[in-house]
C-alpha positions in Angstrom: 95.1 93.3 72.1 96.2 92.2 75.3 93.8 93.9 77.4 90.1 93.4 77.5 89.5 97.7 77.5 85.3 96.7 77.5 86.1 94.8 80.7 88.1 97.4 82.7 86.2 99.9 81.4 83.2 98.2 83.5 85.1 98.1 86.4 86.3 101.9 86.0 82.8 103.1 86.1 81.7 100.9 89.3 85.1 101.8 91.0 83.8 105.5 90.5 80.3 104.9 91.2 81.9 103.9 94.7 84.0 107.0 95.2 80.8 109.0 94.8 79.3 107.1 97.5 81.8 107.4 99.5 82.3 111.1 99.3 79.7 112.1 102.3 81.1 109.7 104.4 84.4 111.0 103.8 83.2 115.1 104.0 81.4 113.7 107.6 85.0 112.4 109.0 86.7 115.1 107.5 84.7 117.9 109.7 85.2 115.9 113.0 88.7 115.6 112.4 88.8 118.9 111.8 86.9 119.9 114.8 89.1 117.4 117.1 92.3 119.5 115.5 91.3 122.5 117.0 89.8 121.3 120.4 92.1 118.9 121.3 94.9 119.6 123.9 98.4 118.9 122.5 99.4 117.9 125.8 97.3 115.6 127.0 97.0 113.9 123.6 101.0 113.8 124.1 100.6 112.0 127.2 97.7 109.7 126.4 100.1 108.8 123.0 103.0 108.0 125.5 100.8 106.1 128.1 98.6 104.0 125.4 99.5 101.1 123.3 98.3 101.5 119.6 98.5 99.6 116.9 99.1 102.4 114.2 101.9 105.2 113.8 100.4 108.3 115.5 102.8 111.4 115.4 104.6 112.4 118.3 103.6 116.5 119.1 106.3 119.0 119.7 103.9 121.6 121.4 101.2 122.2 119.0 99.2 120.6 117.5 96.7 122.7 115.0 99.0 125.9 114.4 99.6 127.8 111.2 102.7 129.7 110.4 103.5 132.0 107.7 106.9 131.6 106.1 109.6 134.1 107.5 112.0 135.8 104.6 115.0 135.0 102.7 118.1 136.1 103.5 119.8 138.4 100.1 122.1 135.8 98.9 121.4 131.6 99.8 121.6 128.7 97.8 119.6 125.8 97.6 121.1 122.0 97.2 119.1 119.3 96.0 119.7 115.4 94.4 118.1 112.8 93.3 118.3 108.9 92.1 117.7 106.6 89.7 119.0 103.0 88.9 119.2 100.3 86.3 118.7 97.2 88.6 120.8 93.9 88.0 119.4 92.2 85.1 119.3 88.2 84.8 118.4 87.8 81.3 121.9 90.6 80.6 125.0 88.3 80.0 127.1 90.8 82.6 125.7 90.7 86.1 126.1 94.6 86.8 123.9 97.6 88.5 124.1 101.1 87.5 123.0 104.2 89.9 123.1 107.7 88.5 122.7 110.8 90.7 121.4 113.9 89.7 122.5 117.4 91.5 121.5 120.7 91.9 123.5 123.7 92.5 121.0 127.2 92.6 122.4 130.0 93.7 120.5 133.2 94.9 121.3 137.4 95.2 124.0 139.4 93.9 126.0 136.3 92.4 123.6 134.2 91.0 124.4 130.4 89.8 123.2 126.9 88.3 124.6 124.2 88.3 123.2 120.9 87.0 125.1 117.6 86.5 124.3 113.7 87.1 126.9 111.1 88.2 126.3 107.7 86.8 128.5 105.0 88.9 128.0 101.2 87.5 128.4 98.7 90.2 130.3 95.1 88.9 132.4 94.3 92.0 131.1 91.3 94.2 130.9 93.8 97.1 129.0 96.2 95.3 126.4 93.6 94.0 126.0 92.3 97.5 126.5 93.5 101.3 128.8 91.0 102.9 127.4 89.1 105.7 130.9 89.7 108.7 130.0 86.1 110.3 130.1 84.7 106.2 126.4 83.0 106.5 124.3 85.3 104.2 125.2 87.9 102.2 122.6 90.4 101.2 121.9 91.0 97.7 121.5 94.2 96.3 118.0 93.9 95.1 114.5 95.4 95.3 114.2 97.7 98.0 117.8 97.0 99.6 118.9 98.9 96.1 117.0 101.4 96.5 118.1 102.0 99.9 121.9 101.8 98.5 120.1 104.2 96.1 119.3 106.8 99.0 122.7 106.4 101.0 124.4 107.5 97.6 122.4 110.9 97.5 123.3 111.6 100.9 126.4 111.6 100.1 126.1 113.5 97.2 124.1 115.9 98.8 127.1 116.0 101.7 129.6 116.1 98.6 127.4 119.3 96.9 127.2 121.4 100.5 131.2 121.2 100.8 131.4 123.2 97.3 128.6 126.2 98.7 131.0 129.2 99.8 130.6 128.9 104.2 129.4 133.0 104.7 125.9 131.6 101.9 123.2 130.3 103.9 121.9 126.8 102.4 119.3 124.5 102.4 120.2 121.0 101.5 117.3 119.0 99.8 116.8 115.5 99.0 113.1 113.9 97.2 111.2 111.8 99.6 111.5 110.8 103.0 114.5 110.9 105.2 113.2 107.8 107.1 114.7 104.4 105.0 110.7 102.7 105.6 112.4 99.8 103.9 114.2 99.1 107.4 111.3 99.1 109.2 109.1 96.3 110.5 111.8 94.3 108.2 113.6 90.8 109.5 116.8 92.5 107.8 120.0 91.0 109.6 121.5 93.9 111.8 124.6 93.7 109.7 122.7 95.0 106.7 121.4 97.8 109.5 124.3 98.7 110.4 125.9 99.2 107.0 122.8 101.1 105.2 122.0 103.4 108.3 124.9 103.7 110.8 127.8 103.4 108.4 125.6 104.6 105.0 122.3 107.3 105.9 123.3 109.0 109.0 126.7 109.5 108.5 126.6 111.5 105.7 124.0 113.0 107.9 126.4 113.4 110.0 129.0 114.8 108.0 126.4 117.6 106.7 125.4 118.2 111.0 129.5 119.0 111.2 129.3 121.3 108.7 126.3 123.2 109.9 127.9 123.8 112.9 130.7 126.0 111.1 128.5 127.4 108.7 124.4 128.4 107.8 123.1 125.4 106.4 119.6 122.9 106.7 118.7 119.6 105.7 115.6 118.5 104.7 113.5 116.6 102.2 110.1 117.2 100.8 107.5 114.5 99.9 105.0 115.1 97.4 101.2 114.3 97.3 102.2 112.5 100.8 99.5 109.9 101.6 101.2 109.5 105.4 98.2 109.8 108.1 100.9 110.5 111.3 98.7 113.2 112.6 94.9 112.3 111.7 96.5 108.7 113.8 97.5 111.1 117.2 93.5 112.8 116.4 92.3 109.1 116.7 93.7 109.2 120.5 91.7 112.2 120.9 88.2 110.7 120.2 89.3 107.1 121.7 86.2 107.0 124.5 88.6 104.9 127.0 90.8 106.3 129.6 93.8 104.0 128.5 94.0 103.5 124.9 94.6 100.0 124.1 93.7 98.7 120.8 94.3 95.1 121.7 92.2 95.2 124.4 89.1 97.3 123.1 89.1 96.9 119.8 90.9 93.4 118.6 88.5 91.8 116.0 86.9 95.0 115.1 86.8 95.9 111.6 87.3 99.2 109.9 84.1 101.3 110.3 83.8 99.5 113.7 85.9 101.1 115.7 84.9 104.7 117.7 88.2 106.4 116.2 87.4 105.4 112.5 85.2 108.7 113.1 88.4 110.4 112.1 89.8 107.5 110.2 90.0 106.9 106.0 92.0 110.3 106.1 95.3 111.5 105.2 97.0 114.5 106.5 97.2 116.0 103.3 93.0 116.1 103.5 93.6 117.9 106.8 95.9 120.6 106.3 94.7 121.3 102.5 91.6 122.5 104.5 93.6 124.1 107.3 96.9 126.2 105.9 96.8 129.1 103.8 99.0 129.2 100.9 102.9 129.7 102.3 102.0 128.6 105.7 103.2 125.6 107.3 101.8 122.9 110.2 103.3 122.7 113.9 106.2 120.2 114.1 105.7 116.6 114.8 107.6 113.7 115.4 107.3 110.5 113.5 107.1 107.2 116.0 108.6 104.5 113.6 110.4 102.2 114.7 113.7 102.8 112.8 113.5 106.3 114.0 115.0 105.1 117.4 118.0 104.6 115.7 118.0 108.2 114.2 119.6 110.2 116.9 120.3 113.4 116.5 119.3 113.0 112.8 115.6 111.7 114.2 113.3 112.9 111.3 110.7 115.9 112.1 108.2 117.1 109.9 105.7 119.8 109.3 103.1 120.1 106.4 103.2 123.3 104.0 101.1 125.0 102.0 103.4 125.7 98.9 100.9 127.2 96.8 99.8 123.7 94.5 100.1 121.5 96.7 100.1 119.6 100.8 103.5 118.8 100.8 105.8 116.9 103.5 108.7 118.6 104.9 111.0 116.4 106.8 113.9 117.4 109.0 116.9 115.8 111.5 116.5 117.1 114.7 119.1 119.2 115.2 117.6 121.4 112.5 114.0 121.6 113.4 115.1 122.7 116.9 117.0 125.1 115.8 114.3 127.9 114.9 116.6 129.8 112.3 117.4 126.7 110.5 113.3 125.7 110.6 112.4 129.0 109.3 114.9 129.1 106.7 113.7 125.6 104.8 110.0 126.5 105.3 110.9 129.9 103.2 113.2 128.2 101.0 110.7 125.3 100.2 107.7 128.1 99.6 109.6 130.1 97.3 110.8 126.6 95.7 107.5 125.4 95.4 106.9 128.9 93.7 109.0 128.7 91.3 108.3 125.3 90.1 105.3 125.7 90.1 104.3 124.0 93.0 107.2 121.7 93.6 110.4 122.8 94.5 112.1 123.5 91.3 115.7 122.3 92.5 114.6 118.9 92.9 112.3 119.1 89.9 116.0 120.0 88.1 117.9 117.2 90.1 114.9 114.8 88.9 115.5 115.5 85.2 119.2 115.0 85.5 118.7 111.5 87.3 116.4 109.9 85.3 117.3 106.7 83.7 114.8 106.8 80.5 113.1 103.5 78.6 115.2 104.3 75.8 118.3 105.1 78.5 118.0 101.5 79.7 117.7 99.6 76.3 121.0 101.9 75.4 122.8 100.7 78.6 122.0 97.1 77.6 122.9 97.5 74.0 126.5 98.9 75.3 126.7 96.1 77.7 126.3 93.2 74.7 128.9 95.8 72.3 131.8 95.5 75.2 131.5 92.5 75.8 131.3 91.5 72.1 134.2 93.7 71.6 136.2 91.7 73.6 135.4 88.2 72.6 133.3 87.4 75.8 130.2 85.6 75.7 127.1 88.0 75.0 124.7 84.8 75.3 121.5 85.9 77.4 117.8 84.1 78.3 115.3 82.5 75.5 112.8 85.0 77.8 114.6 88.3 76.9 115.2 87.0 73.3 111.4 86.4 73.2 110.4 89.9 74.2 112.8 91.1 71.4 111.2 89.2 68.6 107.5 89.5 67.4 105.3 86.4 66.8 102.3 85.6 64.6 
């Protein structure tokens, strides 16, 4: 046995004697960040966000600030999009240097004509270009590794996702869906080169963004994505503005060397907003609209991501949307409904991208099939199958 179970068993039971401790002071922040929710002024919070320098994300407000909303209704007939990803990353123990990404999509159709339609796309990646994003001045090309792969990952169901609306007859109503957040967090706060930039989010993300905006102007349709269990504290951040005692906030300034606990805003800190709106929205309803103020978001545009919290009946979940469809108050009501009813459905996640999910998945057994086929075509062919004394080592059992 490779584990010591005695040992971590130990360590379970102190790690959950401190949970317990921790609960009251947890309960006590909870009830004032409560309390700062519904007294604070969205306005001035706004303004003291804009004015202050901080050294944590704190949401940008919209207008409100502690609202509730109840979903609106459906319209007859609509149809809901959704994808998802999953990949089998470069291997250096395989004897062929090679990536696969396989996307799964979601057609649902509501109303008089109902449909479903499920399929995945696998796509394996062997050319040089596709293993690595070419550096334009030739000093260092970018390999397609580790999070920049899953970021390639992400670009390739937004264009699947722009791929799946084209096929949705223009007089149905739509909501496009994708699983996680529409911000790539992978760019930000990174010392990527800007070429890499450039190609994953100008040239990659936001133009199939893009593509999907073009079509919504000819036609019902919204974008968004959903986050489950999201353990983002945007808006408990902006409350912490709210209960800063000094006219400026400046973190640097007032509180540089203090450590958590120390601070007057950890009053409302140790929270996420899920522990805020699970005590706030009613099942169906949904959170004001906020902004979030990452960096990379600058670069957003028109696609900047907006997000509200909803109550879909399970679960806090995280709805995020480009601007131009949370401004627009049709398109905003239509993927609150769309996500309630989801989450309904699938039992409190949106059952299109459960469906997408199970399509995308690349299994255990998936992956030891890929590199079984991998060794059999190259075998096939005479090529050289050879691979690492590690990977052989993991294949062969010891005494």
């Amino acid at each position: 046995m490779s584990l010591d179970l005695h040992q971590t068993a130990l360590q379970i039971d102190a790690m959950a004697e401190q949970l317990v401790a921790r609960q009251a002071e947890h309960g006590a922040r909870l009830r004032e960040a409560l309390a700062t929710l519904e007294s604070a002024d969205p306005v001035a919070l706004e303004a003291r966000r804009r004015e202050g320098h901080i050294t944590w994300l704190a949401a940008a407000l919209t207008g409100g600030l502690g609202g509730r909303y109840s979903a609106p209704g459906l319209p007859q007939d609509y149809a809901v999009l959704a994808v998802d990803g999953s990949h089998i990353a470069v291997d250096r123990h395989s004897p062929a240097r090679c990536l696969l990404i396989n996307i799964g999509r979601v057609l649902l159709r509501y109303g008089q004509t109902p449909e479903a339609r499920l399929e995945s796309t696998p796509r394996l990646h062997v050319a040089e270009d596709e293993l690595a994003i070419e550096d334009p001045d030739g000093f260092h090309d970018q390999q397609v590794e580790g999070p920049v792969l899953g970021m390639v990952r992400a670009v390739e169901e937004a264009r699947a996702l722009a791929d799946l609306a084209r096929q949705v007859a223009a007089d149905v109503p739509a909501v496009a869906l994708m699983d996680g957040s529409l911000i790539l967090w992978g760019l930000a706060g990174q010392t990527y080169p800007e070429f890499l930039r450039r190609r994953l989010l100008q040239e990659g993300f936001l133009d199939a963004l893009e593509e999907l905006r073009q079509m919504a102007l000819r036609r019902v349709l919204a974008v968004a994505s959903y986050v489950s269990l999201p353990r983002s504290a945007d808006v408990v951040s902006a409350l912490r503005l709210a209960v800063c005692p000094y006219p400026i906030v400046n973190c640097d300034r007032h509180c540089k060397g203090l450590h958590n606990g120390q601070r007057p805003c950890d009053r409302v800190g140790g929270l996420t907003d899920r522990d805020l709106f699970a005590r706030v929205l009613e099942p169906g309803q949904r959170s004001d609209l906020f902004v979030s103020a990452s960096s990379i978001v600058e670069s957003y545009g028109e696609h900047a991501p907006h997000f509200f919290y909803v109550h879909g009946g399970q679960e806090i979940g995280r709805v995020e949307l480009p601007a131009w469809a949370a401004k627009d108050e049709a398109l905003l009501g239509l993927v609150h409904a769309a996500v309630v009813e989801q989450c309904q459905k699938g039992h409190g996640y949106p059952v299109a991208l459960s469906e997408s999910h199970e399509q995308a998945v690349v299994t255990g057994q998936d992956r030891e099939h890929f590199a079984l086929l991998v060794e059999e075509a190259l075998a096939g062919r005479r090529l050289p199958v050879s691979t690492s004394e590690k990977a052989r080592s993991k294949r062969t059992r010891f005494v």
